[in-house]
N, C-alpha and C positions, 0 to 999 in steps of 0.2 A: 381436728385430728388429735387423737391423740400422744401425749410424748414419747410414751413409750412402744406406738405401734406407727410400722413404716407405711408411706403412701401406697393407696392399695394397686393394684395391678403391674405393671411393665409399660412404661413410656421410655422412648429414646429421642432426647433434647439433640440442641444443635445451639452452641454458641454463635452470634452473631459477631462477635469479637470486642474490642477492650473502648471501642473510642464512638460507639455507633451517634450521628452525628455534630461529635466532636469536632471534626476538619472538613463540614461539607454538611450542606443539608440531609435532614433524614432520610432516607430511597426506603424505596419497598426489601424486606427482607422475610416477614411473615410467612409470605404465601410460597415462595420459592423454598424455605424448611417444608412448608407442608408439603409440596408436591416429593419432597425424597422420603416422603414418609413421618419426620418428626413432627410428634406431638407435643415436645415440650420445648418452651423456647426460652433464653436466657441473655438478656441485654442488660446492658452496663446504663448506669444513669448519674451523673454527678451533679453536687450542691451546684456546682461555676457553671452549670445547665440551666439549673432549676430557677434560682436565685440569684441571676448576675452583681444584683446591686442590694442592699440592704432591704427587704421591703415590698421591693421589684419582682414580680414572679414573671417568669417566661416558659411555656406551657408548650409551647412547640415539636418537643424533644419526646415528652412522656405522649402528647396529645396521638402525636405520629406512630407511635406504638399502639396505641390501643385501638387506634383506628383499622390497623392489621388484621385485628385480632377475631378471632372462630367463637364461639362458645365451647367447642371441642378441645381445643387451643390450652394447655398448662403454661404458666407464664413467671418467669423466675425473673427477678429484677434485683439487681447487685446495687447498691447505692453506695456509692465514694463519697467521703466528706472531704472532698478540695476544694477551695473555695478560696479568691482572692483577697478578702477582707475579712472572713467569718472564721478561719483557722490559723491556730498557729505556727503552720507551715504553707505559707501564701502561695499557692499555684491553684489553674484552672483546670490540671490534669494530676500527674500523680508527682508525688505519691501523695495517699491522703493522709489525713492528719487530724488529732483532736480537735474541737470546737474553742474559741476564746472561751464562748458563754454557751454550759451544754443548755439553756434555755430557748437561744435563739436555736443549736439544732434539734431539741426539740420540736419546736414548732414547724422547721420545717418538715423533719421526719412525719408529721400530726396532718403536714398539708397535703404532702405530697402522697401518702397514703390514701388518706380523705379521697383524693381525686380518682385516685385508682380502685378505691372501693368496689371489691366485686370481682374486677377483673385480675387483680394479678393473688396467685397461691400461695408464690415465695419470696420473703423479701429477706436479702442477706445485706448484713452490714461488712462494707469493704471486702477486701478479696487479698488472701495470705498476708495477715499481719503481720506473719512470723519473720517476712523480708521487711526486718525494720528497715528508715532513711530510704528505702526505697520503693518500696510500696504503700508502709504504714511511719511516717515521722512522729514516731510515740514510742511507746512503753505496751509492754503486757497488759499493767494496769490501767492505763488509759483507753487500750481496747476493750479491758472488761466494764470499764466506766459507761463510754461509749455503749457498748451492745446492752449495759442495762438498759438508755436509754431509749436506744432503739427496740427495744424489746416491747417495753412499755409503752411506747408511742406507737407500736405497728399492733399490739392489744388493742390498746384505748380505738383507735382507728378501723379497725377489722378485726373483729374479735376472730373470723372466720379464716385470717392469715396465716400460714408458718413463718416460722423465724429460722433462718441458715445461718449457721457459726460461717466465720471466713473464711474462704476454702485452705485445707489444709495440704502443702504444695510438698513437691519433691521435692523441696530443701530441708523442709522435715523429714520426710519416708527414707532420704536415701544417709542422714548423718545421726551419729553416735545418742546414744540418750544424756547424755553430759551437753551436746551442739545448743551454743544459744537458742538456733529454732526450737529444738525439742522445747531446752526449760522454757520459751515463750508459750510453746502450745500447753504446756502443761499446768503454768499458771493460768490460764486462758480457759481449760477444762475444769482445772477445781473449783474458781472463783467465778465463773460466770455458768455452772452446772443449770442456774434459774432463769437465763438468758435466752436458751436456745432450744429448738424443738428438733432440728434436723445435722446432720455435721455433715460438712461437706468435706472430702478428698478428690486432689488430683492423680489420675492415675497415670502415670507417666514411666519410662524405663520399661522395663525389661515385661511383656505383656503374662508371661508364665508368675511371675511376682505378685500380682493382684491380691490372689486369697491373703496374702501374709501382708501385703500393705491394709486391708480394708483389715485385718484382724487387729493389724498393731492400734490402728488409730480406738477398733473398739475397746483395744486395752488399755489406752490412756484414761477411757471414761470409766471402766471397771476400777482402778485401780483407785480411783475416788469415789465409789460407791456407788455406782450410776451406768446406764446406758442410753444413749437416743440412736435413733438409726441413721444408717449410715446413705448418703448419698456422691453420686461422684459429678461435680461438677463439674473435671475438666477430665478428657481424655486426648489420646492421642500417639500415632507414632507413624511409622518410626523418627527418631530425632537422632541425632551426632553420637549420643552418649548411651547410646546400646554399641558402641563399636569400638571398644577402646583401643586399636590403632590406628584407626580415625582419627580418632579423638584426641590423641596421643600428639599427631603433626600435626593438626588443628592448635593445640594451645601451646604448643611450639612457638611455632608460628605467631601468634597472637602475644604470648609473653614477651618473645624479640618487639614487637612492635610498639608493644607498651614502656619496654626499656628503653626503646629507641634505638637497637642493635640490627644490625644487617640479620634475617632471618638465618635461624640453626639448620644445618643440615639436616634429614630424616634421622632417627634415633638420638640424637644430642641433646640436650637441655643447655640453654640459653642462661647467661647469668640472671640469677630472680632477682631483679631491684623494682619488681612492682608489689603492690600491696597484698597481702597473704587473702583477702577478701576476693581479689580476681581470679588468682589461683584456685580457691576451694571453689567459688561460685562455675569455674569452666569444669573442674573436676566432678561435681556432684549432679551436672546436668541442673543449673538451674534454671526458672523460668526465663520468658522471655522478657518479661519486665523487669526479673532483678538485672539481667544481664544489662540490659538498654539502663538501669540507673546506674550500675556500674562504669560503662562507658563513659555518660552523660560526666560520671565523678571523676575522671579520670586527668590529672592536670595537666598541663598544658606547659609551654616552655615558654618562657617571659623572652619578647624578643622585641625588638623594634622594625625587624623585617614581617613582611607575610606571615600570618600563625602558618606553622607546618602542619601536613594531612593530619587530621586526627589519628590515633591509631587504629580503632576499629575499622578505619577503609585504608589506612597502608595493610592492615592484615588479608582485606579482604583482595587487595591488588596484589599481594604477593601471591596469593596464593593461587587465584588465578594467574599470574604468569608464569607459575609450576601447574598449571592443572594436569596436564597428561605425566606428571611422574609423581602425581598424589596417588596415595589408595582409593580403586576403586569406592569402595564404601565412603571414602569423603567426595569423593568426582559425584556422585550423586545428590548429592542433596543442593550439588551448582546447575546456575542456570548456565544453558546451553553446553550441558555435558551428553556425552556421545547417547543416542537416543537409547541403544541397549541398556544401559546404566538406570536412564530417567524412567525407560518401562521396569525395569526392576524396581527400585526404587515405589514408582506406583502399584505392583504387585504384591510389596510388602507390604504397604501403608492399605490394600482393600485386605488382602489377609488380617492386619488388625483389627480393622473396624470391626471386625467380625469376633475375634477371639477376645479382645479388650470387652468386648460387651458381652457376652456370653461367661466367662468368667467372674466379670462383678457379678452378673446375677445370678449363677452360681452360689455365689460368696453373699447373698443376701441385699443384694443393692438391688431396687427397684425403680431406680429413676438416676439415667447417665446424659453427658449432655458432652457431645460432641467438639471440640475445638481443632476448627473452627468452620463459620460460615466460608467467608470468603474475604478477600481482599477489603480494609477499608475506604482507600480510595480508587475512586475507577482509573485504569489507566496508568498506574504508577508503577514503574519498572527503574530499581537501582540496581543492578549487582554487587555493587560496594555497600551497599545495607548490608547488617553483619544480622540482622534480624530478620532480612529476607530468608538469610542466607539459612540461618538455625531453624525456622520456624515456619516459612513462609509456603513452602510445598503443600506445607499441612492443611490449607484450606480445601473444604473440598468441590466452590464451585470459584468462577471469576469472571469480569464483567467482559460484557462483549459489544462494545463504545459502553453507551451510558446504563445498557441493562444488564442485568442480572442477570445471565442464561447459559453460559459456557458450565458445562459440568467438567470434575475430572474423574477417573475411576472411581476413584474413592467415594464418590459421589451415587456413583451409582449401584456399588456395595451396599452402600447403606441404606440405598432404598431397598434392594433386595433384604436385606437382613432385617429391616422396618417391615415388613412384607410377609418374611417368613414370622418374626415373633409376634404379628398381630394377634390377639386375645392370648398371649402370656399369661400366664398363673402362677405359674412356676419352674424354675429349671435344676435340675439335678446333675451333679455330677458321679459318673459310673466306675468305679474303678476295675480295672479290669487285670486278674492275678498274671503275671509273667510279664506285663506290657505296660511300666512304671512311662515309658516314653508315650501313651496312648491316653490323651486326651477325650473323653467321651462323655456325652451330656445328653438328658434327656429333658426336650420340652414341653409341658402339659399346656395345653392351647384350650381355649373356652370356643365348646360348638367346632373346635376342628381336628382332627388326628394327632397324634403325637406326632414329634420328630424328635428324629436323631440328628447330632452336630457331632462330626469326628475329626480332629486332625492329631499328626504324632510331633513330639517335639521334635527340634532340628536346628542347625543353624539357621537366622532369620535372613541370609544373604546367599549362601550355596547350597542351602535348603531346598530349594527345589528341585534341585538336580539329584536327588536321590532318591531311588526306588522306593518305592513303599515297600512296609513288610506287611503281607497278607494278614488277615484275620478272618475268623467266621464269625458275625454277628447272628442270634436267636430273631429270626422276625417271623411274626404268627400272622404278618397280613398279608391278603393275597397276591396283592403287586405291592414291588419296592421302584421306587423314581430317586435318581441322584441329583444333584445338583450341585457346583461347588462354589467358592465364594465369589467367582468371576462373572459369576450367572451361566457357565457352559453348563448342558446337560451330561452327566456322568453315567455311560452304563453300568448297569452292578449285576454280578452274577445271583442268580438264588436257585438254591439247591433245596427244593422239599421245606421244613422251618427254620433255615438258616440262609445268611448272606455273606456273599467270599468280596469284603473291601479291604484296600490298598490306603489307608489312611496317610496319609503326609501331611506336611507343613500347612498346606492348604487346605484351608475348611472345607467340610464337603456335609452337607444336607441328604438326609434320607425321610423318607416321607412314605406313606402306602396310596397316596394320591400325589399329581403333579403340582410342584409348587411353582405359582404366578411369577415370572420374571416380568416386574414393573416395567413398562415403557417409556419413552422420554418424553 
């Protein structure tokens, strides 16, 4: 491929999640993307995997993967350099870290490729280096050291490979151009412009935001002379931090906990004697990994008694034993909150999967990957996980005993929405004079009718509860068929070459033939 031109058609990926296994042997995960439609798949793989001992290869981890695999099948593979003896930040998991000797990762990057020869398209070195100490234990420049080398080694090995820069996370998109993340990405993009064929973004926050996030990151690489296309590796929502009174008693809350103060009452701030890093990382929505090294960093009170609760699960106890006088908008994102809430909650998160992906490729991205599959371990239920708590809804299937088979809505959105974009070519967006609130997009399909995708902006939480405002759309085809993003069928009026629809918060599909609602 070439660098300056984007992977050709519309695929929609599905992350498998950050540890696949890491704490349990490999399971099937392959074929259960493929049946909700995704065609591109994106698993994590690390050195303390690959290379437990000096020497030692253990093949298990990759083997299990490819053995999944379709010839249909695009296969994205993240490599973490953690490594218990071979980096200079010793763990088996994160965060990663530069190599003692980039010779020995060299060779493994030479081997491990080697193996995979063939089967995998994308290989990205590490994931958001910009969360230095906690995802990347290094420097800008040792990341741009690093991804020469990876670069060079995933060449030499598969000339036929891409190369993905490390996804570029909402802790960049959402802080000042001064923000350490930014200066890290930006050293990152001038110095290693010869590194990388594809750039990945998380698209996270606020899902109408998109155009301007995929634009900003293409203007980091403009701005040193350069463009590659832009890809989104992670997607998702809703999360905490599209809800800032949520959000608001959330780090409340959380800040008391960390002080070690009896939690603040609703609108109060708590004295801040914890680190200005906790603060910004709960204010800026960041990931779930910086947040968990966060916690992880968090000290502890030197005692000779019992260590006391960590804080992230006195936060998480507190707040469950205020749950029914939280906001709404935070009662949802907890387990065993009143089922109205939690079907909300899943009616927002299928309405994204929809407009998040429709948007980036809008906006030029041709290849999005879902986050996440599903639960890493079968069976594992904490509510005092503070990263259940933030992030954990968002899978969108979960195991049922030892299989893989429980969907949740979201789940079955995005087979429908995998469904409707099958033979993509391209999607446009329509602007429509008087109706800045009217989202509307047109998609050219290979061998199948166009379709239209409408919804009008709104609040993403009381949003649905308001009428639509009428419009007449131009439609020259003989029959028009609605659908909206729940897979209900929608009647739509048509009058002679126009059609009278009620756009709102929720997507809604028009078509001149019936579109397939995927089965289970």
């Amino acid at each position: 491929m070439s660098r300056s031109a984007a992977p050709v058609g519309v695929r929609l990926g599905i992350v498998r999640g950050i540890s696949y296994g890491m704490f349990g042997a490999p399971d099937s995960f392959v074929p259960e993307m493929r049946r909700l439609g995704g065609t591109l798949v994106r698993v994590y793989v690390y050195w303390s995997q690959v290379e437990p001992e000096p020497g030692r290869y253990d093949w298990t981890v990759v083997d299990a993967i490819l053995g999944q695999l379709d010839p249909a099948d695009e296969v994205w593979v993240t490599v973490c350099s953690s490594s218990p003896w071979a980096t200079r930040h010793r763990t088996g998991f994160l965060p990663s870290s530069p190599a003692d000797d980039l010779r020995r990762y060299e060779r493994f990057v030479s081997d491990l490729v080697t193996r995979c020869r063939g089967r995998v398209d994308y290989w990205q070195c590490n994931n958001e280096p910009s969360n230095t100490g906690l995802l990347w234990a290094g420097t800008a420049a040792d990341y741009v050291e690093q991804l020469t080398a990876f670069h060079r080694c995933v060449r030499g090995a598969d000339p036929d490979a891409t190369v993905v820069l490390g996804g570029c996370g909402y802790d960049v998109l959402s802080s000042p151009a001064d923000s350490p993340a930014r200066q890290f990405f930006d050293h990152v993009v001038e110095h290693g412009r010869d590194a990388f064929d594809l750039f990945s973004v998380h698209l996270y926050g606020d899902p109408h935001d998109i155009p301007d996030q995929v634009e900003s990151v293409r203007g980091m690489m403009r701005r040193h002379g350069y463009e590659r296309p832009v890809v989104a590796g992670e997607y998702n929502g809703p999360t905490l931090f599209e809800f800032p009174a949520a959000q608001s008693v959330f780090q409340q809350t959380m800040m008391a906990a960390f002080a070690g103060q009896a939690p603040a009452a609703p609108g109060t701030r708590p004295a801040d004697t914890t680190s200005d890093a906790m603060s910004d990382a709960m204010s800026d929505g960041t990931s779930d990994e910086t947040v968990d090294g966060l916690l992880e960093a968090a000290p502890h009170a030197a005692s000779d008694e019992a260590p006391p609760e960590a804080p992230d699960r006195r936060t998480m106890r507190t707040l469950y034993a205020r749950m029914a006088q939280l906001p709404h908008q935070l009662q949802m994102f907890m387990e065993d909150c009143p089922p109205g809430l939690a079907a909300k909650r899943d009616r927002i998160n299928c309405r994204q999967i929809v407009t998040r992906n429709v948007l980036a490729l809008a906006a030029g991205v041709t290849r999005t990957a879902c986050w996440n599959l599903a639960p890493e371990i079968p069976g594992y239920r904490d509510r005092l996980n503070m990263m259940g708590f933030l992030f954990g809804k968002l899978a969108l299937m979960d195991y049922d005993g030892a299989g893989l088979t429980r969907r949740h809505p979201s789940a079955d959105t995005f087979a429908l929405l995998a469904a409707c974009l099958d033979g993509t070519s391209h999607v446009r967006r329509i602007d429509v004079e008087g109706r800045p609130d009217l989202y509307a997009f047109e998609v050219s399909r290979a061998g199948r009718g166009s379709l239209l995708v409408l919804w009008a902006a709104g609040d993403a939480f009381t949003g649905e509860d308001a009428p639509g405002t009428p419009v007449d759309w131009p439609w020259p085809h003989p029959a028009v068929h609605g659908l909206d993003a729940f897979g209900t069928r929608v009647p739509v009026q048509r009058d002679g070459g126009t059609v009278r629809v009620r756009p709102s918060v929720t997507p809604l599909f028009l078509s001149a033939e019936p579109e397939a609602v995927p089965r289970r």
